[in-house]
C-alpha positions in Angstrom: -14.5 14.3 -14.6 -12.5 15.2 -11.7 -10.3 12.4 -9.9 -12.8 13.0 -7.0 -15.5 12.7 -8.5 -14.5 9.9 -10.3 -14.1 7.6 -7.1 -16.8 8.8 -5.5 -19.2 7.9 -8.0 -17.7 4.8 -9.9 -16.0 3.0 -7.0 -16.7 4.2 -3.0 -20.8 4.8 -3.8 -20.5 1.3 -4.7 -18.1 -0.5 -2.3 -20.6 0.0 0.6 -18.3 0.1 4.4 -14.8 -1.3 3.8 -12.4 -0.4 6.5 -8.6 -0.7 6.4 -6.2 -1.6 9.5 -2.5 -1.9 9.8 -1.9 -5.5 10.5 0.6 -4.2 13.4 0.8 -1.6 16.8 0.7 1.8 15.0 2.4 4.3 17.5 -0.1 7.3 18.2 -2.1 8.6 21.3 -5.0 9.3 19.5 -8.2 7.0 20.2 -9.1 5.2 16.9 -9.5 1.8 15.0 -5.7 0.3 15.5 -3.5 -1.2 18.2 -1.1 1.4 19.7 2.4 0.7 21.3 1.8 3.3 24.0 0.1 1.5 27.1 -3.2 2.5 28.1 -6.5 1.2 29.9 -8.4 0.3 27.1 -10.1 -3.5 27.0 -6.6 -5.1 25.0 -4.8 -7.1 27.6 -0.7 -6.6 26.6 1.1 -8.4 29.8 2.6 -7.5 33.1 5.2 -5.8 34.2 7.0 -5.6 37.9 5.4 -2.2 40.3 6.9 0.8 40.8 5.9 3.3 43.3 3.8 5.4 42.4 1.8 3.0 40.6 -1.9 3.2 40.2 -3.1 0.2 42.5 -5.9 -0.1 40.7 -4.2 -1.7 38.3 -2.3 -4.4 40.2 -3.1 -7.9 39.1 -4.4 -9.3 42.4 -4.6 -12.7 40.7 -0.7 -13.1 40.0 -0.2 -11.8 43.5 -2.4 -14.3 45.0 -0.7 -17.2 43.3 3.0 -15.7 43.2 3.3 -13.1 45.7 4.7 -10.9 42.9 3.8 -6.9 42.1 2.7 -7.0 39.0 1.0 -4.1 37.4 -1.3 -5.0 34.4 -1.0 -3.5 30.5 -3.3 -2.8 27.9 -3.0 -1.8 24.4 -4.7 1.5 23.5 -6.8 1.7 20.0 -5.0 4.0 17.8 -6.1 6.0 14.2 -3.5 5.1 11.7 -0.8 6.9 9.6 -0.9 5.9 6.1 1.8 6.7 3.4 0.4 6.0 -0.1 3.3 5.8 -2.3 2.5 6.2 -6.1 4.9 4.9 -8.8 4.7 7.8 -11.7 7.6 6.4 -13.7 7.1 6.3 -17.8 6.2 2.4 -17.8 3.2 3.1 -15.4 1.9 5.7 -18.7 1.1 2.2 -20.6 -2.2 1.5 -21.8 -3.3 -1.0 -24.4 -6.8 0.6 -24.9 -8.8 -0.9 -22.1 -11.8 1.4 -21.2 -13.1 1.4 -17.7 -15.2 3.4 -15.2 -16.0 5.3 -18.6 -12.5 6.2 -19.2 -11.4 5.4 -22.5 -7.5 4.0 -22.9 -6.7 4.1 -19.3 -3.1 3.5 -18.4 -1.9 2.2 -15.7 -1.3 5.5 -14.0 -4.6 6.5 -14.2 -5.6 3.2 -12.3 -3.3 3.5 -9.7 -4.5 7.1 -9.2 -8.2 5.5 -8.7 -6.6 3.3 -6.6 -5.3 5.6 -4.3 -7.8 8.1 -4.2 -10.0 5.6 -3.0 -7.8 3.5 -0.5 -7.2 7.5 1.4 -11.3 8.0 1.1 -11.5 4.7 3.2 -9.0 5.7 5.6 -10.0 9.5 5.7 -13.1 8.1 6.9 -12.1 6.3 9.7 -10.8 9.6 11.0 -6.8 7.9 9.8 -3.9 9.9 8.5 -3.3 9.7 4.8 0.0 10.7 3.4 1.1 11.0 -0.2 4.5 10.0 -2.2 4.7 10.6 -6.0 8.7 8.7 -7.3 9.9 7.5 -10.0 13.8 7.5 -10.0 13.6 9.4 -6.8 10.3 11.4 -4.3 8.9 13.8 -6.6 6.3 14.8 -4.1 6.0 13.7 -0.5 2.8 15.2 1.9 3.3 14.1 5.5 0.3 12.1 6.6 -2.6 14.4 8.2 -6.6 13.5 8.9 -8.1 16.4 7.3 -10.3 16.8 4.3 -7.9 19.6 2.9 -4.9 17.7 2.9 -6.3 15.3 1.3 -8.1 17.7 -1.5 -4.1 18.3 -2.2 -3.4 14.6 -1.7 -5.8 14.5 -5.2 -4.9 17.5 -7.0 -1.3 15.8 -7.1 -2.2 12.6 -7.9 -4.5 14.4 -10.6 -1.8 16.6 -11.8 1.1 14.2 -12.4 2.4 12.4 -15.5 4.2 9.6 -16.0 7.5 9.8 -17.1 11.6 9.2 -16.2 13.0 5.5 -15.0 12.0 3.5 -12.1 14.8 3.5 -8.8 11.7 1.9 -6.0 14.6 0.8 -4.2 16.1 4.1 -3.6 12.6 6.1 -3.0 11.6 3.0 -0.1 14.7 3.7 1.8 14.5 7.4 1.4 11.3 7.5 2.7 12.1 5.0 5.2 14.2 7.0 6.8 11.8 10.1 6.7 9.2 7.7 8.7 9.7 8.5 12.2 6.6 6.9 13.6 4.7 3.3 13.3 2.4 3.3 10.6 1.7 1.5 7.0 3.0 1.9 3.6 1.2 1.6 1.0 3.1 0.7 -3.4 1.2 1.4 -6.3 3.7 0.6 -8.7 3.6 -2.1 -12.2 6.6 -3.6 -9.9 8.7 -3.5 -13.3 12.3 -2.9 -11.1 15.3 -5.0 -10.1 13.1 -7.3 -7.6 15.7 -8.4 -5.1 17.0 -4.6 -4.6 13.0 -3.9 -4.1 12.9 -6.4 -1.3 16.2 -5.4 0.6 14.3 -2.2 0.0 11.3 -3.7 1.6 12.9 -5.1 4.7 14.3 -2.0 5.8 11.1 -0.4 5.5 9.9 -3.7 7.8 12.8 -3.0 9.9 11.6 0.0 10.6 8.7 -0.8 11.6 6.5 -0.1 8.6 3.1 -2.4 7.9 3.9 -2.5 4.0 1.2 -3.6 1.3 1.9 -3.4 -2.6 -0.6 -3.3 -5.2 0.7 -4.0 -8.0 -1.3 -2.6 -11.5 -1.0 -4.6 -14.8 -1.9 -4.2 -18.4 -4.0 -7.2 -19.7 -2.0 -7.0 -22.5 1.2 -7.2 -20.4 -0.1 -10.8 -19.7 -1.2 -12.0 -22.5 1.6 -10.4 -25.1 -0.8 -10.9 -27.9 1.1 -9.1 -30.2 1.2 -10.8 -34.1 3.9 -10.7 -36.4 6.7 -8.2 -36.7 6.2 -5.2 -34.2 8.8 -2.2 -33.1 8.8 -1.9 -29.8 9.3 1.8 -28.2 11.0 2.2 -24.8 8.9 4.3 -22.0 11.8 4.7 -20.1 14.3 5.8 -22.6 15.3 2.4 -23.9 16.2 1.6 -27.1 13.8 0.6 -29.8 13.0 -3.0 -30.6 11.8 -4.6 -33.5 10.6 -8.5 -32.9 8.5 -11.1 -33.8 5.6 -11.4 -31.3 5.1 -14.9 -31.8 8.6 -15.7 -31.6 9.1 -14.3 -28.5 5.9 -14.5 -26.7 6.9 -17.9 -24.5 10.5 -16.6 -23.3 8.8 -13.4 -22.6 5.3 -14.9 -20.3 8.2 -17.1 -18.6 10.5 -14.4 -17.8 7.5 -12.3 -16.4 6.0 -15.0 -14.4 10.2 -15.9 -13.0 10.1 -12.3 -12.0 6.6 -12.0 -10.2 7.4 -15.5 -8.7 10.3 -13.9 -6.8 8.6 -10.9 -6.1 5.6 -13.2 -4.6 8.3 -15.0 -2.7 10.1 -12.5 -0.8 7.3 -10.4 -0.3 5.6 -13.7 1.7 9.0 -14.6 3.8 9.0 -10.3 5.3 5.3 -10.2 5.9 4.3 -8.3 3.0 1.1 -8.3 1.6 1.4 -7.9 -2.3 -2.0 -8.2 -4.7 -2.2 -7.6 -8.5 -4.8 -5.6 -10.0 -5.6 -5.1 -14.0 -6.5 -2.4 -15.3 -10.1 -3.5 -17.0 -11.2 -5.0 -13.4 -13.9 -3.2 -11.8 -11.9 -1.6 -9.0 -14.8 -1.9 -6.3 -14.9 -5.3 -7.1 -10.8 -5.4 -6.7 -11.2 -3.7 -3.6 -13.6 -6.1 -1.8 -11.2 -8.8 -3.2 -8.2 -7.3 -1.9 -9.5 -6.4 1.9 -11.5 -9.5 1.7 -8.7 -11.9 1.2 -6.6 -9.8 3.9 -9.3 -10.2 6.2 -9.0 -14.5 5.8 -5.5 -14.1 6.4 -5.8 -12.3 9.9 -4.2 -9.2 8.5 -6.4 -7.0 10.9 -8.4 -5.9 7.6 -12.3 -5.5 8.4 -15.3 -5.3 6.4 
């Protein structure tokens, strides 16, 4: 079954109308569902500024005049359609799967749920008329498509997230500020990535992106078996990213391991919170329509400019 196919039928014919919105002024002049930085006459009061000739009067504020004697000309934010970067980690650790089946796919990995993921996070945005572009990294942008609103771009959007496989090292530092500085324009980014990196050089990473003016949002995808690290006895561990093999007692090292991995996702959790950055973990055996109305739910409570 095709990746389209696929969402369609095992996630969006399910999920019912879930919208996404950048929690922040996306900078277009196109009429839409999101707040725009460019001024306009639309019902979203912004503030005043002093009058200049040539002014429409119309849009004098009377009121302030009345009490001040001041000029002051009125501004309104203009609804905007959003430009979305969907940036897919395709580096060797996302090709892990412990054998978990789901949406009738036997031994996903982790790629393959971050490609679902995707695919269905750019349906939801296609259809509110949004742009939806595409980055594929590992050490570096394998594959970068520009965000556009059309049903063929994102046809290729799908055939490259169908056609890639994981492999090489994770660098998400480098690919964020590469791509930050190809992001010219307002708009949101969007990290599909098992977040196994270096996490303060991720969040410098982040911050720039922030800096530069970038709503960013990170899914982070996860192996039960990552978790629970039920492994018995002597086992050889193999390297997806070209480290060396391992051979260890699972039971030995299960507690140092759990507490390492909870140290690191604590101070990813951390510094994601103190830059505004939404991050949510999803694992591979949950339903992902479910995860989705989670996800956009929980935004939603925390004013994040996420709808239902």
């Amino acid at each position: 079954m095709s990746l389209q196919q696929t969402v369609q039928e095992q996630v969006l014919q399910r999920l019912g109308k879930v919208g996404v919105e950048a929690r922040q002024a996306v900078e277009s002049a196109l009429v839409g569902q999101h707040r725009s930085v460019h001024r306009g006459l639309s019902v979203e009061f912004a503030g005043h500024r002093p009058y200049q000739p040539g002014d429409d009067l119309r849009r004098l504020d009377w009121i302030v005049y009345a009490r001040t004697d001041r000029y002051d000309i009125r501004l309104f934010e203009e609804e905007t359609r959003l430009r979305a970067t969907l940036v897919v980690d395709a580096s060797g650790s996302m090709g892990y799967g412990s054998g978990v089946r789901n949406h009738g796919v036997e031994h996903i990995t982790k790629l393959d749920y971050a490609r679902w993921l995707a695919a269905s996070l750019g349906f939801l945005m296609l259809r509110q008329s949004d742009a939806v572009g595409l980055a594929i990294c590992d050490t570096e942008v394998r594959t970068h498509l520009p965000p556009a609103s059309t049903m063929g771009h994102f046809l290729t959007v799908l055939d490259q997230l169908q056609e890639r496989t994981p492999g090489g090292e994770t660098s998400l530092a480098s690919v964020l500020e590469t791509l930050a500085a190809r992001l010219s324009r307002r708009g949101l980014v969007i990290l599909i990535t098992d977040g196994f990196d270096d996490p303060e050089r991720l969040l410098m990473a982040l911050r720039y992106l922030r800096h530069r003016k970038q709503d960013v949002r990170i899914f982070q995808i996860v192996d039960p078996q990552e978790e629970r690290f039920a492994f018995p006895g002597m086992i050889e561990f193999i390297g997806l990213e070209h480290e060396p093999r391992l051979k260890l007692d699972g039971d030995r090292v299960r507690s140092w391991y759990q507490k390492a991995l909870a140290e690191h996702r604590h101070v990813l959790a951390q510094g994601c919170h103190a830059i505004n950055v939404q991050l949510e973990t999803l694992r591979t055996d949950e339903d992902l329509a479910f995860a989705l109305v989670r996800i956009l739910s929980a935004a939603s409570g925390r004013a994040t400019a996420v709808r239902q």
